[in-house]
N, C-alpha and C positions, 0 to 999 in steps of 0.2 A: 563308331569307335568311342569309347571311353576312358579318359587315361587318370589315374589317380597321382599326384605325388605327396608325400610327406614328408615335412622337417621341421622340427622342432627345438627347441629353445636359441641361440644365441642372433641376435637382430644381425648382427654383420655375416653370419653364414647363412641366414634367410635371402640376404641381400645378393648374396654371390649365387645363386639358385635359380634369379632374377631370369639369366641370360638362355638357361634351360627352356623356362616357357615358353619363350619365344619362334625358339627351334623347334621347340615342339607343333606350337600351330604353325607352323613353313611344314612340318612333315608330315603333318595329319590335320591341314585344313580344318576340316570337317567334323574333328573330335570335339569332344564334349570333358573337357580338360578341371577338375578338382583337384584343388590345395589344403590336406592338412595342414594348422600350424596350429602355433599358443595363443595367447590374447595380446604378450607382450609385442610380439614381432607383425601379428595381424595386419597393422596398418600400412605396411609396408606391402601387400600383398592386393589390399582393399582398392577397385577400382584399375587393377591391369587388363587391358586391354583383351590378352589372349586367354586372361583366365573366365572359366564360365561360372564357377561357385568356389566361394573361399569359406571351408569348413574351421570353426575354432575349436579346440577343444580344451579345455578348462586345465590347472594344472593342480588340482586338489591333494591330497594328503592322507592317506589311510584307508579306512576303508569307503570312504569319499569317491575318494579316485577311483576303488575299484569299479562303483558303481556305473560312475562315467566313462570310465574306458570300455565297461560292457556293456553301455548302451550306445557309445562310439560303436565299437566294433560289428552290433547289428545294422547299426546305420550304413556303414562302409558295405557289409555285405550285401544288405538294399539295393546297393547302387548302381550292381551292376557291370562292375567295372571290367572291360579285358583287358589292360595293362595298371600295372600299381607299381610305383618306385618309390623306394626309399633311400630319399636321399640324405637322412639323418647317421643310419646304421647302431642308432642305441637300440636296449632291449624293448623298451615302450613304441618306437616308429617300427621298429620290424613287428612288432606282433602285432600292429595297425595294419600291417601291409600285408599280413599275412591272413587276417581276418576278413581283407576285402573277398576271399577267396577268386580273387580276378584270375584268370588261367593263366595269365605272363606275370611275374612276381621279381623283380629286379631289385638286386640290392649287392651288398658288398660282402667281401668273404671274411665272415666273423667267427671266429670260433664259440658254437653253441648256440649261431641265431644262421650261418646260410643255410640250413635245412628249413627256412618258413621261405624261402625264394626258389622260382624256378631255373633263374640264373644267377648266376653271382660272377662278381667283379671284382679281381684282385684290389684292395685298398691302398693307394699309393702310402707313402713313410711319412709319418709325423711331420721330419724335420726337415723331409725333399725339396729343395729349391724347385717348386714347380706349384707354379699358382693354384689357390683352391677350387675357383672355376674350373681349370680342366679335370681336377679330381675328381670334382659331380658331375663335371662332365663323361664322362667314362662310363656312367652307369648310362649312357646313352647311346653309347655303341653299340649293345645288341639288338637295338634299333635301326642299324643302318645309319646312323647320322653323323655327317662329317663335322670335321674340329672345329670349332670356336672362333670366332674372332672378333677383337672387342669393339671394332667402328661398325660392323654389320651388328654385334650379339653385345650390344654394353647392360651393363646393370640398370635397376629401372625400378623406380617407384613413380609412382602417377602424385599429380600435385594434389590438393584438395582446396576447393576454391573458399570452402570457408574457414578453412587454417590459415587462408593466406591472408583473409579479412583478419582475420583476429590478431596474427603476428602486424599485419598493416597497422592497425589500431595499437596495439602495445608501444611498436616502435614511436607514435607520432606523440602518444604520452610519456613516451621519455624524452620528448624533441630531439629523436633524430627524422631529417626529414632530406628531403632527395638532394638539397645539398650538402650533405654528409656523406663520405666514403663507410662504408661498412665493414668492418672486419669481426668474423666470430674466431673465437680461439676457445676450442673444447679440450678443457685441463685434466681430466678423469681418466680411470683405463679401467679394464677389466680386473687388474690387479696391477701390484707393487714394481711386476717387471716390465711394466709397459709406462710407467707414469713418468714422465719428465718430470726432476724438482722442480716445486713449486717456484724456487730464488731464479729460477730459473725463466721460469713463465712470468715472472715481475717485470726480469728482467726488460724480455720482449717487447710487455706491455707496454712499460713506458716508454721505450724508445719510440715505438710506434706512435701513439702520441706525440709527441715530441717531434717527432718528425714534420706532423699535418697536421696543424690544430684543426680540420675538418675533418677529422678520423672520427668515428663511432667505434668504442671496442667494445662489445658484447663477450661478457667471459661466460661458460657454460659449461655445466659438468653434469654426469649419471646420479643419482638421487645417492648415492654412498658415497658421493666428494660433496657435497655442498658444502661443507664445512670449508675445506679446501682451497675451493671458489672462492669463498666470502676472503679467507685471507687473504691469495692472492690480490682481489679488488682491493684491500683495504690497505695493504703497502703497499701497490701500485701507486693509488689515492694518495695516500701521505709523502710518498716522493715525485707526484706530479705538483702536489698542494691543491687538488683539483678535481673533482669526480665528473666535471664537463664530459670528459672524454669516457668514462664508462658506464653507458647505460644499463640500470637493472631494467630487464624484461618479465622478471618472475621465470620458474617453472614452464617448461615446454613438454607436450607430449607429443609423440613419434611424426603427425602431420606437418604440428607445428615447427617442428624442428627445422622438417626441410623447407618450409616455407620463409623461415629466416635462413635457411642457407644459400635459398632459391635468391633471397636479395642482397645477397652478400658480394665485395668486392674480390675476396679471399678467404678461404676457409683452413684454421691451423689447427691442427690436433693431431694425435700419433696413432695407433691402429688400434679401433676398436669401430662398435656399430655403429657411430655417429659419422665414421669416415666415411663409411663407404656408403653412408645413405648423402653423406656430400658428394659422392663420386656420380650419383643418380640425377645430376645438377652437372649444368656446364661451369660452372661457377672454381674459379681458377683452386687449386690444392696442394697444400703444403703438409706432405706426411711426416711425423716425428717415427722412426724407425727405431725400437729397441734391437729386444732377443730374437725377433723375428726377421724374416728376410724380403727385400722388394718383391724378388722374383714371386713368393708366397702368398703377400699381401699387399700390394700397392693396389688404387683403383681400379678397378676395369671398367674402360669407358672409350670412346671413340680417343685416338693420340691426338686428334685434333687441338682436346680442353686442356689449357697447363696442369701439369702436374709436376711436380717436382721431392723429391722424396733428402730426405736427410738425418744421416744414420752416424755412429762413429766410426766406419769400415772395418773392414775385416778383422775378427778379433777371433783367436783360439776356441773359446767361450759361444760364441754364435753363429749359427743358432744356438739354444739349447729350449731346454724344455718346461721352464718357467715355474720349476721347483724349487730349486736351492741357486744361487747366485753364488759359481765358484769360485770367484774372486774377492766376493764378499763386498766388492764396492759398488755394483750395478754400472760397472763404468759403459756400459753399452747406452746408455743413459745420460750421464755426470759426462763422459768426452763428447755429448753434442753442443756447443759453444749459441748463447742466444744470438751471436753476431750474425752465425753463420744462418742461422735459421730468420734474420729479419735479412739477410741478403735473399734467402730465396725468396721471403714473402715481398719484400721491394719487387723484384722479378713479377714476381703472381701481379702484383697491383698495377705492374703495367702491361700485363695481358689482358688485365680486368677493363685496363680503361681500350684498346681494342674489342672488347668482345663487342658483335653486333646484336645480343641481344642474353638475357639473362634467362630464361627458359625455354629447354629442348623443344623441338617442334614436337608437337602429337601431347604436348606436355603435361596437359590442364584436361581433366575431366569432373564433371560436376554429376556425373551417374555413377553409381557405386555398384558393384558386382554383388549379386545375393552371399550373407553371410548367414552361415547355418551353424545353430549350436545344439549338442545334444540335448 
């Protein structure tokens, strides 16, 4: 057996896809299991366990791309494959999936792409209060495979042991060192409706400080806020009178990331890819909740790990759909109170200090899965 899957672009929906793998080798042992993704989200995929080849495919531009999708597309058809899923459902992953010519072709019911699948699977609602795991999950069902559950099926990136030297190394040049509590706080979002004000993430900072002069606060943001970052730090700074407490690490890429998340006491940031690659971490989580819904996007991970989520409740307005802000204030946002959000993270840091160990068992792999490029 041969199984292909595909998904492509956003690192937090690669993340939630995570839990599929896994079920997959519980249901077919014995298959021989390939991952299309992009380069961005790749490392999140590099070095899983049940995957046997992590295919990358380049995200070029004109007629670039065409060239590389048609020499993807012979590749996929190489391979052999009898099942291929698409778990992306854009027009580029279905005509991947439909190129493997695999004779089981599974994907979701699109208008003007379910005719490249042999099956198709109604696509649950944008704004459905019903997690994105079991969404992609669904396209599993015409496999026989029963539901989900996130202490057997949690999300899952594999650590990388030289990410974790190099984040080691950064950290002790910015002298924070094992008598220091750790906190990262990721300030960034995918967009305008997901970003907590910045007066806001000051706010946090320095109380946190303030609280432990043994705190380490690591602020970190997606390469389109660093501007953002830096402010933040730098009025944090001048109303602590002290940059003791916030260390620059520089620039993190996707190993690195988790490998400071991996030693972290607590990890704060609101929904985007860096969450849920914190969620692949026992490491205790504090979600910032906008336009979006728990039920939709909270971690998935064993209930064991804290987690705690903090939203402004129920608003007319939310969900919605992360176009226009009908109220014009983003108050889904602006009514989350920093008090309330360094009371959960107090809470996180004394889960943190029970936890008996800061890395999932199975957790650490220093062998890496073949990655193939066209």
């Amino acid at each position: 057996m041969r199984i292909l899957l595909v998904r492509l672009r956003p690192i937090g929906d690669v993340v939630f896809t995570t839990p599929l793998i896994g079920a997959l080798r519980r249901h077919y042992p014995d298959a021989y299991i390939a991952y299309v993704a992009e380069p961005t989200a790749a490392p999140i995929l590099d070095g899983h366990p049940d995957l046997n080849e992590l295919i990358v495919v380049p995200r070029g531009r004109g007629l670039s791309r065409v060239r590389e999708d048609v020499t993807m597309a012979r590749r996929l058809a190489g391979g052999r494959f009898d099942i291929a899923i698409d778990l992306h459902g854009g027009p580029r992953s279905a005509w991947f999936t439909w190129a493997s010519r695999a004779p089981t072709r599974i994907g979701y019911t699109i208008a003007g792409r379910t005719w490249m699948y042999t099956r198709a699977v109604p696509r649950a609602r944008q704004l459905e209060p019903r997690h994105s795991v079991m969404n992609q999950w669904d396209l599993l069902v015409p496999l026989g495979i029963p539901a989900p559950d996130p202490a057997r099926d949690p999300v899952r990136m594999v650590s990388d042991v030289h990410a974790d030297a190099r984040v080691a190394e950064r950290l002790a040049r910015a002298g924070v060192g094992a008598e220091h509590t750790l906190v990262v706080i990721h300030v960034s979002a995918s967009n305008r409706f997901k970003r907590w004000p910045e007066a806001s993430f000051v706010s946090l900072v320095v109380a946190l400080a303030r609280e432990d002069v043994s705190r380490r606060i690591v602020i970190i943001s997606g390469p389109s806020d660093v501007d953002g970052a830096r402010r933040i730090a730098a009025e944090a700074t001048r109303q602590l009178a002290d940059a003791t407490s916030l260390p620059d690490i520089g620039p993190l890429d996707l190993g690195e990331l988790r490998a400071l998340i991996a030693r972290a006491a607590v990890y704060i940031g609101g929904d985007s890819g860096p969450l849920h690659v914190a969620a692949t971490t026992t490491v205790p989580v504090v979600e910032l909740l906008g336009p979006t819904l728990a039920e939709r996007s909270s971690p998935w991970r064993d209930p064991q790990w804290f987690t705690e989520i903090v939203d402004a409740g129920p608003l007319p307005c939310r969900p919605c759909r992360e176009r226009t802000c009908a109220p014009g204030d983003f108050r889904c946002l602006t009514r989350i109170e920093s008090g309330r959000v360094l009371a959960a993270a107090t809470r996180a840091l004394r889960a943190s200090a029970g936890r008996p160990g800061r890395q999932a068992p199975n957790d650490r792999n220093e062998h890496r899965i073949p990655v193939a490029q066209p």
